[in-house]
Structure formats: C-alpha cells, structure tokens
N, C-alpha and C positions, 0 to 999 in steps of 0.2 A: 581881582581876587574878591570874592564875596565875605559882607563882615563877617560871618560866625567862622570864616576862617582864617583872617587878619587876630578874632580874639581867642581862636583856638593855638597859634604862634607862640603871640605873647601869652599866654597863660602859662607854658612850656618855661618859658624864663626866667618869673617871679612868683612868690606866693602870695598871686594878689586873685580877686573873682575875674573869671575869662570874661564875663559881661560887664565891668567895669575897665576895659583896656583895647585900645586896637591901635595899630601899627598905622602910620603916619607917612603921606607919601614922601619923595625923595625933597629936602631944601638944602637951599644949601650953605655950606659948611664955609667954605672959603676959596681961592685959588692957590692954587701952587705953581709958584714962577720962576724958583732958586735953579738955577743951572746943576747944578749939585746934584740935585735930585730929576737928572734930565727923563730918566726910563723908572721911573716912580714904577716896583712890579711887585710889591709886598709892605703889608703894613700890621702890625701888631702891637695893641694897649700896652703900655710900658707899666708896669709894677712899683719901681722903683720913684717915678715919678709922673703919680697918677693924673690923668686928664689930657698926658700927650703918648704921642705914638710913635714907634721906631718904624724906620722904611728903611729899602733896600732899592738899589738900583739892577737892572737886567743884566746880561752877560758883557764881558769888555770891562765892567768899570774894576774899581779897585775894591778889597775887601774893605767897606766901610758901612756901618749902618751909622741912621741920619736920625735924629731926634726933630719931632714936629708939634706944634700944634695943630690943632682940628682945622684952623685956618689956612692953614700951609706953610704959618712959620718959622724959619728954623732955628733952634735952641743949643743945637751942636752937634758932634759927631762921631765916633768910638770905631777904633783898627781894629782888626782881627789877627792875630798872630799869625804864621806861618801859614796861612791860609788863603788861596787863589777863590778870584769869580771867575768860573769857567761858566756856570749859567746859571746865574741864583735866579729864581721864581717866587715865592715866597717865604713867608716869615711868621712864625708865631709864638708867643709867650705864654709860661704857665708857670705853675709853682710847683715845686715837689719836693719834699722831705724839709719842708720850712724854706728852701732857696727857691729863688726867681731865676728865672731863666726866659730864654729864647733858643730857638729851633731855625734854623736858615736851610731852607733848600733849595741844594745845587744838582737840579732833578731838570733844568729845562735839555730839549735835545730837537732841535728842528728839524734837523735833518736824518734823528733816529739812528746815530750812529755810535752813542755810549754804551759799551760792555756795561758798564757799571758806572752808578750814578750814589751823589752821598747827602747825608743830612748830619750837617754842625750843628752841638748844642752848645751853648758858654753860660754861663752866668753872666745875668743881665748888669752891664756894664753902666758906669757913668759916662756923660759925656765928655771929650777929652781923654779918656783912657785906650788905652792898646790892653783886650781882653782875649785871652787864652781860651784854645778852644775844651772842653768839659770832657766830650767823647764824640766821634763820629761814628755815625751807622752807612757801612757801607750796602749797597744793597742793588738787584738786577729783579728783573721784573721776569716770570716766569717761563713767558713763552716772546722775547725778543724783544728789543731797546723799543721805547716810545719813550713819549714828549710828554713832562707834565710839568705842571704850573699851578697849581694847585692842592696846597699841601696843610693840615692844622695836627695838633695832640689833645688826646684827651688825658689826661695826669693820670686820673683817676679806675681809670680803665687800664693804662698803662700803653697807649697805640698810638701811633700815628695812621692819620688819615690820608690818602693818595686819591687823587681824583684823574684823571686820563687827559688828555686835552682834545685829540685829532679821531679819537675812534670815536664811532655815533656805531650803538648810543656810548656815551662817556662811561667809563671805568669807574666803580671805587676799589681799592686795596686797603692792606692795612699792614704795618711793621710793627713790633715791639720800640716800644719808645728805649729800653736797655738791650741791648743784646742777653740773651739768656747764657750761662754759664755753659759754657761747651761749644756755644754754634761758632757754625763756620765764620773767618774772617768776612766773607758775603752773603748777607741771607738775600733770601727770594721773596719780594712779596707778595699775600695770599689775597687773589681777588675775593671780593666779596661780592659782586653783583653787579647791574647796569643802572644807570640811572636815567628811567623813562619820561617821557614828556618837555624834554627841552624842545623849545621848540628852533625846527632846522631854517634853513634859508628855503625860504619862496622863489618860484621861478622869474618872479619880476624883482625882487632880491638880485638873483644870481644876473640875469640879463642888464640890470646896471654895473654888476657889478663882481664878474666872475668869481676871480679872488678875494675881496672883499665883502662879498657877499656869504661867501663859504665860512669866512672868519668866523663873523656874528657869533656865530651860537656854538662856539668852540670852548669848553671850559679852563678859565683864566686863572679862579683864585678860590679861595675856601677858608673859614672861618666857622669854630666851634664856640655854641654858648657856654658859660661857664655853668651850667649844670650837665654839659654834655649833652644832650639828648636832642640840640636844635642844629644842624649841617648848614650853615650858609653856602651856597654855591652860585658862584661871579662867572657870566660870560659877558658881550659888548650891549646885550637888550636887557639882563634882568637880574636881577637874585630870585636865585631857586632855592627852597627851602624841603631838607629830608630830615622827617620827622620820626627818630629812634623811639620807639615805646618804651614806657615805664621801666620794664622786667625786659626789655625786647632786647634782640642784637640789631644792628645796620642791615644783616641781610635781610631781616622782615622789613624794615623801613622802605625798601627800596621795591616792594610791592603796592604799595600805594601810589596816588596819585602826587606832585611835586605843587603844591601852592607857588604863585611867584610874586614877584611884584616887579612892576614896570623899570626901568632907568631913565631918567631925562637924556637928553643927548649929552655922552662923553664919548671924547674922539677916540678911547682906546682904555676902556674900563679892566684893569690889572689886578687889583686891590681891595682886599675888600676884610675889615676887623671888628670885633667885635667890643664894645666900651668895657670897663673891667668890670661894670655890676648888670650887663647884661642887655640892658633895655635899649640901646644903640646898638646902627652898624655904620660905618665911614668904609664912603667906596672912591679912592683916586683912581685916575689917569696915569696913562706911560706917555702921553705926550704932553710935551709944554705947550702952553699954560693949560697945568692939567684941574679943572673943576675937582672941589674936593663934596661930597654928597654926605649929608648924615638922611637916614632912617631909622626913626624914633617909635617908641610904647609911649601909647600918650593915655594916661590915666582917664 
C-alpha cells in the first residue's frame, strides 16, 4: 500500500492531519492457546470493559462468548440464554440509545443449506453471567442460502453490514439493525454491490494447493470503524479496506479501488476488530495456537 494511502485510512478514523499518521504493519499482539477458544471465529472491543475483547467460537461449540485480552488471555466467560450455536461467524459491539451491546451472527452455512439464518443482539454481559437475548433478526438472503462469516453494525446508520464468503467477487448486503414496525417475521437482505479487487488464488496457489488454495481469498470477517465510514474486510492474506464517503452510501464505496494491507503468516485468519477509539485492528486465528496481530495509526 503506498503512503498517501496508509494516511488517507487513518485520517478516515481520527481528527488528526492525514500527513501526520500512517498505518503500521501487522506486530504482534500475543498468542491464543486456551482450548476454550479452540475455533476463535469472531472478535469485538468490549465496552463494558475497555482494552479487552469478547470472542466467539465456530459452529458445534456451546452458546458462550469468551472475554480476552489482546494477548490471548482469558478473563472469563458469559451464557447466552435459550440460544443454540448452529454456526456463529462473527461478532460485533456498539452502543445505542445509551446501552452497550453485542450482535452474534449465526449466518455461517457451508454447505448453503439454511432457509433462513439469524442475528442475536443482548446487552453486553459481564463475565460469569448467563445474558438474555435483546432481539433477534431473522433474515434469508434474496435470491438463495449462502455462507457468510463476515458480519459488523453501524449504530448510527442503523444496519447491519453482510459481506458473502464463497461468491467472487464477494457480496456486500445490509439489514436494519431493528426490524421496522410491520415487517415480516423474515426480512430479505438488500445487496448493495460487489467488492472488487480481492485478490483471487494464482494458478501456482491452486496447483499446491487445490482446496486450500481456493480458500485464501475467501471472505472471513469484517469490522466497522467507530465513525462508520472505514469497512475492514478479513480474508487468510490481507485486510481490505472500503472506504464509505463523507455524504456517500457503501454502494459508491464499492466503485473504488480497495487499499489492503498484507497479513504475516496465520494459519486460519477468522477475526478481525476494531480498538473502541479506533486507531487499532486485532486480527485472530481459528486454529490453535492461533497468533493474535494488532495493526496500529502510529502518529
């Protein structure tokens, strides 16, 4: 990524001069070794108690989100009431109407065979407590079931963000973060547009590595700045960044070109959150011992 676009990024995030800031490559954070957290596949800046992060483990485990530090380690852990992991994905935290919250989606589908897939929100729990869920939005995608992993809110907008996993080029959508008064028990999510420039697997990629080669650049996670207007988007090589204009919507954003920045080597990059004043991102692993990454605004 060339500077003037590392400080055109971070300028997006703080109101600080874009020629005094750029974006810092990937060090790192810590490892994560707790069996607990074996499918590490969502992570989001806890509110409640700032500087750590709540995770989520893949499909199979039990309804529990995991309190962490940046380093990987762990601080405790909060039930979800009457609520199954049938394939949680991601994870993300925001505020609204003065309460802190969290958003859990149970949106993965490998095999593309969910009618209907859903998003938990609760209020952001202590650890040790069994927390009830707020509302759920049930929701089907509008032309037949895919697989996503990849999921954030923007509060203030009032949407949730949907990114695609297995279509190339990758999907964005968007839901109402509330159901609107009257809609149907299932809404449809409304594409918004495609997101150009990931880059795919190479033939010497694929030739070591058929399946695993295809993976790579398959979209895993997603992460919104807290001014909204900066898209983080996780596959197994890179953060991709889609940059919403001032006045603009996502569907203009996604005519532009996608800035990225490199990954070091992690075996199975799931995760990826934003720090709660913005200038960080922390990207885990789904496999043990999964490297924990920050990428830093370095003044």
């Amino acid at each position: 990524m060339r500077p003037s676009t590392l400080f055109l990024l971070a300028s997006l995030l703080v109101a600080a001069p874009a020629e005094a800031m750029h974006w810092r490559g990937a060090e790192p954070a810590g490892l994560l070794t707790d069996p607990r957290i074996g499918e590490l596949s969502g992570l989001a800046a806890s509110r409640r108690h700032p500087g750590r992060f709540w995770a989520l483990n893949d499909s199979g485990a039990s309804a529990t989100l995991h309190l962490l530090d940046p380093d990987g380690s762990h601080r405790g852990s909060a039930e979800l009431a009457d609520t199954r992991n049938i394939d949680w994905e991601d994870l993300a935290s925001f505020r609204l109407d003065g309460r802190d919250y969290l958003l859990i989606a149970d949106t993965g589908d490998n095999g593309g065979l969910r009618a209907e897939v859903r998003l938990h929100v609760l209020e952001e729990p202590d650890a040790g407590e069994t927390a009830p869920v707020a509302w759920t939005l049930r929701f089907r995608w509008p032309d037949g079931p895919r697989d996503c992993e990849a999921v954030t809110v923007d509060p203030e907008r009032g949407e949730v963000l949907l990114i695609t996993k297995k279509r190339v080029p990758a999907e964005l959508y968007r839901l109402p973060l509330r159901p609107p008064a009257g809609s149907p028990d299932v809404l449809v999510a409304e594409r918004l547009g495609r997101l150009q420039g990931i880059q795919q697997p190479t033939a010497e990629d694929l030739r070591r590595s058929p399946t695993w080669g295809r993976y790579r650049a398959q979209i895993t996670g997603a992460a919104l700045s807290p001014n909204g207007r900066l898209l983080a988007v996780l596959n197994y090589r890179a953060l991709y960044f889609v940059v919403r204009p001032e006045d603009g919507d996502w569907a203009d954003a996604l005519a532009r070109p996608l800035p990225s920045l490199p990954l070091p080597f992690t075996p199975q990059a799931e995760a990826v959150a934003f720090s709660l004043d913005g200038r960080a991102l922390l990207v885990g692993s789904e496999q043990l011992p999964s490297p924990l990454w920050w990428f830093r605004i370095v003044d």
